[in-house]
N, CA, C and O atoms as CSV, one atom per row, in Angstrom:
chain,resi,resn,atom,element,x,y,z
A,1,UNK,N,N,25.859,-16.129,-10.407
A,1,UNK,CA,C,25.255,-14.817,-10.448
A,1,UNK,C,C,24.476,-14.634,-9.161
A,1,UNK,O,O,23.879,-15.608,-8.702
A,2,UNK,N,N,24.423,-13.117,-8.357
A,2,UNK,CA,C,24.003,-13.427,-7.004
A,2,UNK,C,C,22.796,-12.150,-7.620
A,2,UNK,O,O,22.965,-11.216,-8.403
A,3,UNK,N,N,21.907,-12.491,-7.073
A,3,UNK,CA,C,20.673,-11.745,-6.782
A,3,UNK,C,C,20.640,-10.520,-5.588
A,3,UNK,O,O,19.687,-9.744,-5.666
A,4,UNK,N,N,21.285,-10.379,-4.868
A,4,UNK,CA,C,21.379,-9.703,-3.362
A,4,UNK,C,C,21.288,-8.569,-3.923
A,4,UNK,O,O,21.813,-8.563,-5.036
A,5,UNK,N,N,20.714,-7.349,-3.523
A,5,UNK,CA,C,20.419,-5.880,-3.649
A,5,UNK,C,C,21.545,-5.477,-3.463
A,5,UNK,O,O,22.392,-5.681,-2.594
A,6,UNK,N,N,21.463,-4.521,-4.897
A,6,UNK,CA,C,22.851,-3.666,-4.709
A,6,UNK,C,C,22.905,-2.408,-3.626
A,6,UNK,O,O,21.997,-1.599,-3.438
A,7,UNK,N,N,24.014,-2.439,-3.054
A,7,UNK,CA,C,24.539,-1.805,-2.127
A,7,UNK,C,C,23.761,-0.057,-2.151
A,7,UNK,O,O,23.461,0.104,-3.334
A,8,UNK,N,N,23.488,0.789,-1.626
A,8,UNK,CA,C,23.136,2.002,-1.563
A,8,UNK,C,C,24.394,2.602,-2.196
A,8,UNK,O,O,25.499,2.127,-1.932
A,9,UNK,N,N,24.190,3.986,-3.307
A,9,UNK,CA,C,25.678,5.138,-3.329
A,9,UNK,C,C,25.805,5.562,-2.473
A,9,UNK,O,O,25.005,5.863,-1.587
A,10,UNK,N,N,27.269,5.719,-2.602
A,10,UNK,CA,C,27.934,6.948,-1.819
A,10,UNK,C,C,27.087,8.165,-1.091
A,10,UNK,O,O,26.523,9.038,-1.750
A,11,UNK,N,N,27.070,8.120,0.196
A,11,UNK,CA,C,26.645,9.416,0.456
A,11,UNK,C,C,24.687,8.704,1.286
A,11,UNK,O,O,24.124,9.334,2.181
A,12,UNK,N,N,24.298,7.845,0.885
A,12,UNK,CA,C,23.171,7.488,1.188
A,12,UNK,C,C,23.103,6.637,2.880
A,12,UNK,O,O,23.816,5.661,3.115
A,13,UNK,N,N,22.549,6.969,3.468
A,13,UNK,CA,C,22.197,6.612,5.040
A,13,UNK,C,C,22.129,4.643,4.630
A,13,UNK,O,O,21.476,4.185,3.693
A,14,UNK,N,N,22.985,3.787,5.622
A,14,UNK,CA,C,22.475,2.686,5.344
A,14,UNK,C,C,21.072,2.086,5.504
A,14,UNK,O,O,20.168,2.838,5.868
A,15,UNK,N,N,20.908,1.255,5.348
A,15,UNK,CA,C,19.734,0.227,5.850
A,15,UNK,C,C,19.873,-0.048,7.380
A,15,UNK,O,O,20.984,-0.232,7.878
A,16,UNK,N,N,18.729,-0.071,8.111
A,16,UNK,CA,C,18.718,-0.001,9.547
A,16,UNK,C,C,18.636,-1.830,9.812
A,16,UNK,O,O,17.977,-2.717,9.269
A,17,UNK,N,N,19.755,-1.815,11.024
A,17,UNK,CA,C,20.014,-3.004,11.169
A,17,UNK,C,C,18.514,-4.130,11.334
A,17,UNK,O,O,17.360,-3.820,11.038
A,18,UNK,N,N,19.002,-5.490,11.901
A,18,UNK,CA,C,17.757,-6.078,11.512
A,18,UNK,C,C,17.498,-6.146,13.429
A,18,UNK,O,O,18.372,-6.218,14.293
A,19,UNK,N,N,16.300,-6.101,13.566
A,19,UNK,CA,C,15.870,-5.926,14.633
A,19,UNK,C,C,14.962,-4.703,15.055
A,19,UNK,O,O,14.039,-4.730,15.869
A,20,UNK,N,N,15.445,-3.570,14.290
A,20,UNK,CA,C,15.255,-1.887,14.447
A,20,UNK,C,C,13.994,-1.856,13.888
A,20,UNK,O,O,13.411,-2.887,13.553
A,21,UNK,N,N,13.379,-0.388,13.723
A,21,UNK,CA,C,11.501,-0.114,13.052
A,21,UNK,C,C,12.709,-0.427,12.088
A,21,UNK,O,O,13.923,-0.280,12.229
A,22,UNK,N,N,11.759,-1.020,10.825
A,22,UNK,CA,C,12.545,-1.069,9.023
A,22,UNK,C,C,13.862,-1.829,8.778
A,22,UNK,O,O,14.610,-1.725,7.805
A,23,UNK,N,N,14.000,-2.685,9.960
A,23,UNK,CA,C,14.644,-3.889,9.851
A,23,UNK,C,C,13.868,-4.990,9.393
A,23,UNK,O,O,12.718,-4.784,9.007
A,24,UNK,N,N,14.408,-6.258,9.387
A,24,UNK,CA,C,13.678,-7.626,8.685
A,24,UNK,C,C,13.814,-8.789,9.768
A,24,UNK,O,O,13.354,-9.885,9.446
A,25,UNK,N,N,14.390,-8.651,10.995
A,25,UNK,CA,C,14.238,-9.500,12.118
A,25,UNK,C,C,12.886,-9.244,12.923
A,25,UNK,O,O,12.635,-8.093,13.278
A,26,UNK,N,N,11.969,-10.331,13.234
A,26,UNK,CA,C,11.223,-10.135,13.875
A,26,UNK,C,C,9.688,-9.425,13.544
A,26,UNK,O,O,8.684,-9.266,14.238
A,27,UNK,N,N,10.035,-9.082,12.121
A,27,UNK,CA,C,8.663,-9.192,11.582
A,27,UNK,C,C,8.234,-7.701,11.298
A,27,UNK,O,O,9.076,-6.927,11.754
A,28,UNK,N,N,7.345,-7.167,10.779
A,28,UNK,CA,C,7.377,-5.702,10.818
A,28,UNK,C,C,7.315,-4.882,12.207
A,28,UNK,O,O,6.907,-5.411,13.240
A,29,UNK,N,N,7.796,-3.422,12.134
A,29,UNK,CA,C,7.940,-2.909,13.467
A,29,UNK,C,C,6.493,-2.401,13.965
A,29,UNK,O,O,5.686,-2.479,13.039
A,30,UNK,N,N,6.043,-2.004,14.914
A,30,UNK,CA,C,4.809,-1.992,15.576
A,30,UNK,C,C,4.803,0.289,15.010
A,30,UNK,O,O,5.520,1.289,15.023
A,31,UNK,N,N,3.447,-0.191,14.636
A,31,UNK,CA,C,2.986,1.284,13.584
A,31,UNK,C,C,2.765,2.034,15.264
A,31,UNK,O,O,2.625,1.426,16.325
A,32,UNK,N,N,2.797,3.503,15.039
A,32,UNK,CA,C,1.807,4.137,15.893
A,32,UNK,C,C,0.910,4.656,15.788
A,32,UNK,O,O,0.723,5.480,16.683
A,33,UNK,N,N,-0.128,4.563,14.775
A,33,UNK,CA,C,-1.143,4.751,14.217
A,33,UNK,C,C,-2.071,4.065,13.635
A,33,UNK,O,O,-2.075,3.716,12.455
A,34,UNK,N,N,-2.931,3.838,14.490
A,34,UNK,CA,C,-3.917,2.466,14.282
A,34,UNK,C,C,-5.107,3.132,13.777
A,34,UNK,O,O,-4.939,4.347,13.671
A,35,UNK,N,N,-6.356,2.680,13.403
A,35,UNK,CA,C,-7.082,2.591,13.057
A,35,UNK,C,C,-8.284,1.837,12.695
A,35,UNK,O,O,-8.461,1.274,11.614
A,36,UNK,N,N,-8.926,1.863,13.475
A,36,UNK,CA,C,-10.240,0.733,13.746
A,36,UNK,C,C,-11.501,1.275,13.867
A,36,UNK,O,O,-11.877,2.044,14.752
A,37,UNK,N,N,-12.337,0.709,12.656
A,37,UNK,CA,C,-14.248,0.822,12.566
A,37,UNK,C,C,-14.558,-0.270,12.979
A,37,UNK,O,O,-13.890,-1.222,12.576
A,38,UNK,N,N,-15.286,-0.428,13.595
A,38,UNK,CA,C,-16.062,-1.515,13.956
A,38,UNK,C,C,-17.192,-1.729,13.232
A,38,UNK,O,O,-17.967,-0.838,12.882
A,39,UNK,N,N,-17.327,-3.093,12.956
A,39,UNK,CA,C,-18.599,-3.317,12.076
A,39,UNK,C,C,-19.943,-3.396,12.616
A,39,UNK,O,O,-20.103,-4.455,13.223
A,40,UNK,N,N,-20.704,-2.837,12.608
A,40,UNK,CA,C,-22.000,-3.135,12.908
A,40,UNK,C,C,-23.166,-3.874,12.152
A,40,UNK,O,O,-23.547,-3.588,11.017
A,41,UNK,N,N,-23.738,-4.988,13.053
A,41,UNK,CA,C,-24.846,-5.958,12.948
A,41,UNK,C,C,-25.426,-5.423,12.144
A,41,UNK,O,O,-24.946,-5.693,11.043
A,42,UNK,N,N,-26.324,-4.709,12.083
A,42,UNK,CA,C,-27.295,-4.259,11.588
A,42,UNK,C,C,-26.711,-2.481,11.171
A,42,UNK,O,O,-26.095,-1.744,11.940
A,43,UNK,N,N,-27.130,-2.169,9.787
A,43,UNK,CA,C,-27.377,-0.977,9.403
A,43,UNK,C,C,-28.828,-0.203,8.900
A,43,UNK,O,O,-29.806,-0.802,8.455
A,44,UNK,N,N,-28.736,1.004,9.051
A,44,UNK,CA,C,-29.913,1.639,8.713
A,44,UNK,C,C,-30.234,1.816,7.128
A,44,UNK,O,O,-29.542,2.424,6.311
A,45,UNK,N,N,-31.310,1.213,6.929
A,45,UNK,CA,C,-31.951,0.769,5.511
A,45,UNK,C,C,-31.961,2.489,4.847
A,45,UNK,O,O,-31.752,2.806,3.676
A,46,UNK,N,N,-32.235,3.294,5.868
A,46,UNK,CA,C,-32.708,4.313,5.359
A,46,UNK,C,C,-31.449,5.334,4.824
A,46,UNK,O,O,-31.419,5.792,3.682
A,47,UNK,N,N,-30.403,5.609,5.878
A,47,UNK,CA,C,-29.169,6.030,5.348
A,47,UNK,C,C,-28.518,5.581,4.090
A,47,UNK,O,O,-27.867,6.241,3.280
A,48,UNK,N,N,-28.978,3.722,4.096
A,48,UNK,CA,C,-28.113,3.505,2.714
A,48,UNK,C,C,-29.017,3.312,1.583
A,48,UNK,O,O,-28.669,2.666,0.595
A,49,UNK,N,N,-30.409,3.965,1.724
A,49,UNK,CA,C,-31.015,4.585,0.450
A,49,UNK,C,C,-30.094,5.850,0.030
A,49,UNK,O,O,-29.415,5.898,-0.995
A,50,UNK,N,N,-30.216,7.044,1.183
A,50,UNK,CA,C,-29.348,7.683,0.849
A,50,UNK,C,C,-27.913,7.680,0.313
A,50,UNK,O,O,-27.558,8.666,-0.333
A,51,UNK,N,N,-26.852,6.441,0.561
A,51,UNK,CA,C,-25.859,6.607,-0.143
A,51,UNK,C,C,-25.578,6.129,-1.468
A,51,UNK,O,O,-24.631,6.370,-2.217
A,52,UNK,N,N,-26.479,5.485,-1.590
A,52,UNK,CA,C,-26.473,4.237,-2.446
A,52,UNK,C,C,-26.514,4.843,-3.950
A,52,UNK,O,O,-26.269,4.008,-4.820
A,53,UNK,N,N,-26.803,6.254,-4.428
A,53,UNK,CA,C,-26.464,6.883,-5.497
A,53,UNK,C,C,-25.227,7.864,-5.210
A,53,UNK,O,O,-25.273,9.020,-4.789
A,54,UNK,N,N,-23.788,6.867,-5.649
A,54,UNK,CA,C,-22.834,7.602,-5.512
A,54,UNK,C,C,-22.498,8.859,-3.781
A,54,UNK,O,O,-21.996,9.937,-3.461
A,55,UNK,N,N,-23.151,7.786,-3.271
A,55,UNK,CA,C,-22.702,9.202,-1.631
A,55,UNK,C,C,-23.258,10.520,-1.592
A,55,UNK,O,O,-22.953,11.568,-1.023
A,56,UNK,N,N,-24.131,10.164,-2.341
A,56,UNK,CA,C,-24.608,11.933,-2.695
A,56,UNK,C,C,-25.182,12.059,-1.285
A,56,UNK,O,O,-24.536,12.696,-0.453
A,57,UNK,N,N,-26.578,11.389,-0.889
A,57,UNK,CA,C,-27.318,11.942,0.116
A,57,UNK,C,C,-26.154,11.900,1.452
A,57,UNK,O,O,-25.992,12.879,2.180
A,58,UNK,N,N,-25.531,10.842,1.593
A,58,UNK,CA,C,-24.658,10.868,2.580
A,58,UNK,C,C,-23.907,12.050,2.833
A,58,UNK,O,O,-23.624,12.529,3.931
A,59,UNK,N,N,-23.636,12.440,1.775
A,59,UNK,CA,C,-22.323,13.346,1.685
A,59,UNK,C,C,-22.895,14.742,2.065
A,59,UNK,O,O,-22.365,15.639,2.720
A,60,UNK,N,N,-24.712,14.657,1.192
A,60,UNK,CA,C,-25.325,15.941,2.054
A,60,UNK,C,C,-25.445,16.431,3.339
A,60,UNK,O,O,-25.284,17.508,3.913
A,61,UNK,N,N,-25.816,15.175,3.641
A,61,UNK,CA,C,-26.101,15.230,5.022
A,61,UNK,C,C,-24.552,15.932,6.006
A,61,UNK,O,O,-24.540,16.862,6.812
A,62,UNK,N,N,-23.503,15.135,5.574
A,62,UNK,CA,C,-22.585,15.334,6.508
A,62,UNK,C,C,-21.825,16.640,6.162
A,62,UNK,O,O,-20.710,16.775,6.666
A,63,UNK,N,N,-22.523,18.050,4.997
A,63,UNK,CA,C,-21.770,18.830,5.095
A,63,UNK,C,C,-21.904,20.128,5.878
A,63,UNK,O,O,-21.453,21.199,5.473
A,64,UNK,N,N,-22.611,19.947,7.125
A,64,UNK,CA,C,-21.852,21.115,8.065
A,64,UNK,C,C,-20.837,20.095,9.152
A,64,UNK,O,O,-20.977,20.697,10.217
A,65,UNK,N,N,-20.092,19.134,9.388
A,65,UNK,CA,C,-19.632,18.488,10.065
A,65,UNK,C,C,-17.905,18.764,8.774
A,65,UNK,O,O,-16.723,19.059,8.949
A,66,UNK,N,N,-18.596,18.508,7.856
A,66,UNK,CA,C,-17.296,18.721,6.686
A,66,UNK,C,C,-17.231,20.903,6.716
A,66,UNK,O,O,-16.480,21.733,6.201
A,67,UNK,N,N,-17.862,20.942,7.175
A,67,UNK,CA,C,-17.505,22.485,7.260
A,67,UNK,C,C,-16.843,23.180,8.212
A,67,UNK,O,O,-16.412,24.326,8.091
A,68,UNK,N,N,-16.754,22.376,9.297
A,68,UNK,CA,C,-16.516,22.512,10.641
A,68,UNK,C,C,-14.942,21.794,10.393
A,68,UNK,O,O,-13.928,22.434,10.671
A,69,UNK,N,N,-14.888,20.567,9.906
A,69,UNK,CA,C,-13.491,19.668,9.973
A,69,UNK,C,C,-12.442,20.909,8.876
A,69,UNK,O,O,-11.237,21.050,9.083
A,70,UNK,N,N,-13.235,21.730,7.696
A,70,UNK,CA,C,-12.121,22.167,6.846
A,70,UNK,C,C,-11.632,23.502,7.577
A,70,UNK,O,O,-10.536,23.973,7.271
A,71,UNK,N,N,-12.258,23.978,8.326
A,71,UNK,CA,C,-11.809,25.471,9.414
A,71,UNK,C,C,-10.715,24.707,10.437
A,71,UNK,O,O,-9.600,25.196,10.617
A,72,UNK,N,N,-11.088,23.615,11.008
A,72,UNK,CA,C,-10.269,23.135,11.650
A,72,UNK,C,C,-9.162,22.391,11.417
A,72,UNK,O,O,-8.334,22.014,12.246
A,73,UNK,N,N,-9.200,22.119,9.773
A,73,UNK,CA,C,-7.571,21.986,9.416
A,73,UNK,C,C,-7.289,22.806,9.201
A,73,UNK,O,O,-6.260,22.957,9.860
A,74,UNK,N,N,-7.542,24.051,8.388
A,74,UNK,CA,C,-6.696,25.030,8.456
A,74,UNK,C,C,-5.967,25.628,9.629
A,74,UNK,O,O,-4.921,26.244,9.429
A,75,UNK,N,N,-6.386,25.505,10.667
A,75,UNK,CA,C,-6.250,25.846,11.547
A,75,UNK,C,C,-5.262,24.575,12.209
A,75,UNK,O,O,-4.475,25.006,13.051
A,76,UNK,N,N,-5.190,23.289,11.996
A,76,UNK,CA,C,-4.530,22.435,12.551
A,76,UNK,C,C,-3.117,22.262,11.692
A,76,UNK,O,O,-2.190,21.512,12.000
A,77,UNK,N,N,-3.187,23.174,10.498
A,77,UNK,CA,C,-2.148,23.158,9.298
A,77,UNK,C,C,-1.439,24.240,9.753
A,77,UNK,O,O,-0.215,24.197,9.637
A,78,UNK,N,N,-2.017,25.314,10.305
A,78,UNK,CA,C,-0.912,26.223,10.894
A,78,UNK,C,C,-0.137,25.957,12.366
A,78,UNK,O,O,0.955,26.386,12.738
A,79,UNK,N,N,-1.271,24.939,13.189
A,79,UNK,CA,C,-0.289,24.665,14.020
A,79,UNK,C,C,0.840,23.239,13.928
A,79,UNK,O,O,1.797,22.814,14.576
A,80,UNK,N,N,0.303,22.967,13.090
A,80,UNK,CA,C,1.620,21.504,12.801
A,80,UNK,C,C,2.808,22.594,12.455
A,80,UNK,O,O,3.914,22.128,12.728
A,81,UNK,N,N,2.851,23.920,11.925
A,81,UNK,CA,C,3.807,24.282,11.377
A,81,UNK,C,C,4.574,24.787,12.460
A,81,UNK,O,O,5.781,24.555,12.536
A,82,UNK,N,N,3.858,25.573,13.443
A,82,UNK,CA,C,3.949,26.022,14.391
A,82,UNK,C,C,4.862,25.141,15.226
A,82,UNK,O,O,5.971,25.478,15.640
A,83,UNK,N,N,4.044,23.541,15.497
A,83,UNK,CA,C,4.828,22.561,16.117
A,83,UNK,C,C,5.848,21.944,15.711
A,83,UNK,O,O,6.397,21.106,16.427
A,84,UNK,N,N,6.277,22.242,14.512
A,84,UNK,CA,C,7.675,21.896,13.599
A,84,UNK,C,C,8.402,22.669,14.009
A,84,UNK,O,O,9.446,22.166,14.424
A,85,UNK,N,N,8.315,23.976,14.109
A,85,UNK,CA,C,9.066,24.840,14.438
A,85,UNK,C,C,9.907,24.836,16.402
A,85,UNK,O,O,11.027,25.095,16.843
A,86,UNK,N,N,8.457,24.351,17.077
A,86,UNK,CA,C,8.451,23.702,18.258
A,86,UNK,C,C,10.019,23.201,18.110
A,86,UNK,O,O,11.036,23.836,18.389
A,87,UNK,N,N,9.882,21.745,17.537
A,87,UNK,CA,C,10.788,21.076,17.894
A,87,UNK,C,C,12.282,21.160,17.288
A,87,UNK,O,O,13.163,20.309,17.406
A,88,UNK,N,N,12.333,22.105,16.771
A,88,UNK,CA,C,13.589,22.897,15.817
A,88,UNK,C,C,14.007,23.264,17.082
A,88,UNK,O,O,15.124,22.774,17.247
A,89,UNK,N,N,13.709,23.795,17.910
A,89,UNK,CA,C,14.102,24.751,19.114
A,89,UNK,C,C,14.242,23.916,20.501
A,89,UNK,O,O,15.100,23.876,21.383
A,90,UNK,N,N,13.074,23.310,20.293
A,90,UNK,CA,C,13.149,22.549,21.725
A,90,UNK,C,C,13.403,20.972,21.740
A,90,UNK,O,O,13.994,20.349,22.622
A,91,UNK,N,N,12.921,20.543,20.760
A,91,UNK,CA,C,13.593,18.878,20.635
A,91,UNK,C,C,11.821,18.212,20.836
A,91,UNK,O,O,11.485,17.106,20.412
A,92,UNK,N,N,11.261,18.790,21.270
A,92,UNK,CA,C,9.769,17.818,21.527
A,92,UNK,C,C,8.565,18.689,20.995
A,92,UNK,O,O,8.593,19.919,20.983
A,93,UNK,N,N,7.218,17.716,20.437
A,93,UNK,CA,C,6.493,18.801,20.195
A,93,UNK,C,C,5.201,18.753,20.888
A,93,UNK,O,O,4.662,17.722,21.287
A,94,UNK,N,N,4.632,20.240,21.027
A,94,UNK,CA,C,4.081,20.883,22.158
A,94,UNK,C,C,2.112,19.562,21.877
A,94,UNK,O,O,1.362,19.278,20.944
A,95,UNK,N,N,2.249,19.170,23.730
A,95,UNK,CA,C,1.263,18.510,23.578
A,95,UNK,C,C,-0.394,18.680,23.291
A,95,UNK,O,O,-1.295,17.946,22.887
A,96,UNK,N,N,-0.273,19.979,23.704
A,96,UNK,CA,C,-1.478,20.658,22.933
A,96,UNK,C,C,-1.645,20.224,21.482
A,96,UNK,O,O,-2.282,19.255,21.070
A,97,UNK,N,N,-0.927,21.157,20.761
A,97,UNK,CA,C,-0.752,20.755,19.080
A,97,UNK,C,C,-1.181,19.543,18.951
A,97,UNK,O,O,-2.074,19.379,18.120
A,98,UNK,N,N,-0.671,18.313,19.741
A,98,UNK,CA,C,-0.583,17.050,19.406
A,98,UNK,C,C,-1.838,16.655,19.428
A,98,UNK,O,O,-2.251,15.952,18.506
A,99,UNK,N,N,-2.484,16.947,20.240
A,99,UNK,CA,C,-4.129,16.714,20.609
A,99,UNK,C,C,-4.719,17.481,19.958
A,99,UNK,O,O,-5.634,16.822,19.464
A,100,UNK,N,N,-4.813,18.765,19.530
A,100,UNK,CA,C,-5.452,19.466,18.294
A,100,UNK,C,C,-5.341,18.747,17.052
A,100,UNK,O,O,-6.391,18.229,16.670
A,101,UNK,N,N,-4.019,18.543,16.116
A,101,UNK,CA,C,-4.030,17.973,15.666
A,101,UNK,C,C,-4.575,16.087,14.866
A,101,UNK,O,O,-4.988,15.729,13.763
A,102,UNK,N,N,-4.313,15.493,15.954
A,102,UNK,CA,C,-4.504,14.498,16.398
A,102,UNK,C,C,-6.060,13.988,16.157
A,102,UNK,O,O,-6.468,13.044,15.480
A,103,UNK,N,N,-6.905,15.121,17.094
A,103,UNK,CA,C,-8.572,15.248,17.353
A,103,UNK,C,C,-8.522,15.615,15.813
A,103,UNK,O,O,-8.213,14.608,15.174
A,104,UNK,N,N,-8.720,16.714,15.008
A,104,UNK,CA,C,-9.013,16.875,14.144
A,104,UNK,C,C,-8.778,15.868,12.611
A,104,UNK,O,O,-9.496,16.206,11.671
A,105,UNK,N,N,-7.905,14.794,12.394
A,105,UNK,CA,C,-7.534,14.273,11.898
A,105,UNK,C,C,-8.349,13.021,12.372
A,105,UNK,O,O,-8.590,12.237,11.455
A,106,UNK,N,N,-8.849,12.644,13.666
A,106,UNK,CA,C,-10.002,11.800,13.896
A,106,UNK,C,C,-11.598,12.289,13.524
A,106,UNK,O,O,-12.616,11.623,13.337
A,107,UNK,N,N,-11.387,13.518,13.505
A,107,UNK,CA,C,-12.918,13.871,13.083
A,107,UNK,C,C,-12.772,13.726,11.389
A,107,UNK,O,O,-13.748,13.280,10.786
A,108,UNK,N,N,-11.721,14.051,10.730
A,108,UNK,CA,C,-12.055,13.939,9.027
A,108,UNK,C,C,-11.759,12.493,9.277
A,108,UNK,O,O,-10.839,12.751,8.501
A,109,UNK,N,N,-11.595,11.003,9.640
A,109,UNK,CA,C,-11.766,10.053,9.411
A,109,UNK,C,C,-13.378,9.470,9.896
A,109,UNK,O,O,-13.870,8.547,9.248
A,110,UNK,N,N,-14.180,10.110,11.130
A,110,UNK,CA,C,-15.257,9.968,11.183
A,110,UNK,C,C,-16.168,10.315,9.974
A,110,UNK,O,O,-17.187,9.721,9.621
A,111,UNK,N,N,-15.485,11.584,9.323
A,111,UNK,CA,C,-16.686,12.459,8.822
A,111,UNK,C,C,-16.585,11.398,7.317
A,111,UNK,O,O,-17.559,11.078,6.636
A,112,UNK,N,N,-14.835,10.905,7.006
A,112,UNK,CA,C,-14.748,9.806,5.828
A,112,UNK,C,C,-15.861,8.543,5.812
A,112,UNK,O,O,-16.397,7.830,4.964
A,113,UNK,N,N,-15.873,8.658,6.835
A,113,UNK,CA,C,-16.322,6.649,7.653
A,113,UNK,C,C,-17.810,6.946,7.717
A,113,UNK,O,O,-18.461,5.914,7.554
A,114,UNK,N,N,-18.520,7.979,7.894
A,114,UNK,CA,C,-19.760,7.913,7.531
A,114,UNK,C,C,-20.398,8.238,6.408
A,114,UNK,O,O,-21.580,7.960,6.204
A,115,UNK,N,N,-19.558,8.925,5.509
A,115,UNK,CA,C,-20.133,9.187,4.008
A,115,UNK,C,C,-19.606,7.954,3.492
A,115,UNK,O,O,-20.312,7.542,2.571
A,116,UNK,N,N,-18.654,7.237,3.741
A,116,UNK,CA,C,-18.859,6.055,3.011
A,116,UNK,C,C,-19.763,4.840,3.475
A,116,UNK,O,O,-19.910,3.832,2.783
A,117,UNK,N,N,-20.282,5.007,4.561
A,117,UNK,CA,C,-21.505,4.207,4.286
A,117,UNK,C,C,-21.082,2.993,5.800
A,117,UNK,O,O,-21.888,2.230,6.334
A,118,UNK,N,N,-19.822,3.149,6.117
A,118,UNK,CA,C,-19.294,2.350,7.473
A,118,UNK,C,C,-19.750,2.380,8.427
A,118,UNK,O,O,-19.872,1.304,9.014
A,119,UNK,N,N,-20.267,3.697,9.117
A,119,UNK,CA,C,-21.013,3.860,10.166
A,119,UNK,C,C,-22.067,4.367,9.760
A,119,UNK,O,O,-22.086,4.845,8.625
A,120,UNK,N,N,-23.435,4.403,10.731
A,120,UNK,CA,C,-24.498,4.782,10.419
A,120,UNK,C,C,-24.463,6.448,11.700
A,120,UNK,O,O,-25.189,7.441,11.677
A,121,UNK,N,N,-23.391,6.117,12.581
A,121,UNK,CA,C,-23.537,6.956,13.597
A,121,UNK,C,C,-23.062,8.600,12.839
A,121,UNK,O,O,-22.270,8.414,11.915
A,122,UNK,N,N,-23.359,9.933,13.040
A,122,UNK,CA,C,-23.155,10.911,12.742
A,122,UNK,C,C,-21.680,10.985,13.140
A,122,UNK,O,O,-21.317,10.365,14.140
A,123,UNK,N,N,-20.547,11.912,12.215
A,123,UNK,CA,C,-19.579,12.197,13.014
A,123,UNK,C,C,-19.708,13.321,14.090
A,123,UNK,O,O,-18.791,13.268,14.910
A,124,UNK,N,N,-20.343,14.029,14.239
A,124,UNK,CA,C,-20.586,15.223,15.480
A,124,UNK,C,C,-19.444,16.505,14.802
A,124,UNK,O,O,-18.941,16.639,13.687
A,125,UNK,N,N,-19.352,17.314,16.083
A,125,UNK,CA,C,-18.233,18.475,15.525
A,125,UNK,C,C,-17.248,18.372,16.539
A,125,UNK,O,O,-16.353,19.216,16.490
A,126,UNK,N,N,-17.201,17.393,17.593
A,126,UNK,CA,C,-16.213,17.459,18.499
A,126,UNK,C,C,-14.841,16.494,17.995
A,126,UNK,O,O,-14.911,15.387,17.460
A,127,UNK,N,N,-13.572,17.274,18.339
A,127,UNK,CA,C,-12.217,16.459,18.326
A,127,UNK,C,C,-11.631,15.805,18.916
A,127,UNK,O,O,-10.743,15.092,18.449
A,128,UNK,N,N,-11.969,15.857,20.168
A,128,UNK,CA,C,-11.796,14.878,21.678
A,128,UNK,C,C,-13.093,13.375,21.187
A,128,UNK,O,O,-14.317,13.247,21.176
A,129,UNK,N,N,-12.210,12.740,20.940
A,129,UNK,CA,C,-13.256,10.902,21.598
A,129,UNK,C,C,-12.595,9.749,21.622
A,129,UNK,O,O,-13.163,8.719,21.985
């Protein structure tokens, strides 16, 4: 009796050879999307009074930064669509978008990373860092 995964149906894209991203040679393929907090020595006693009942004070604190990040997805949700459409037409998508996008999707992981208590530093309102 053989164990080996049954074959994909009819009609289904194969398995990408081994070597390729989502192959099994060589180990997993290299992500393009990293993500790194750095830990800091020392934190502020006083912030994590504030979080320390359920994120509340944290979460106060950080909501004009969360007010600022939800205008700017909306706004980064119409241009991803925008930039989909981009590359329907042209094959690449527009590098602006990419950096709008991009920035704004780093500011809701700042604005994540300090209401949970990771950084003590403010996220700010800028999308460029």
């Amino acid at each position: 009796m053989s164990y080996a995964p049954t074959p994909p149906p009819p009609g289904y894209p194969a398995p990408p050879p081994p070597g390729y991203p989502g192959g099994t040679v060589g180990g997993p393929p290299a992500n393009p999307v990293h993500l790194t907090i750095d830990y800091q020595e020392r934190y502020s006693r006083g912030l994590g009074c504030l979080g320390a009942i359920f994120f509340i004070g944290r979460a106060l604190l950080a909501i004009p930064a969360a007010i600022v990040l939800y205008i700017l997805l909306i706004v980064a949700e119409i241009l991803a669509w925008i930039g989909e459409i981009a590359v329907v037409f042209s094959g690449h998508y527009p590098k602006g978008i990419h950096s709008y996008v991009t920035g704004t999707f780093r500011l809701g992981i700042r604005v994540a990373a300090y209401i949970y208590g990771l950084t003590d530093k403010y996220p700010g309102f800028s999308i460029s860092e």
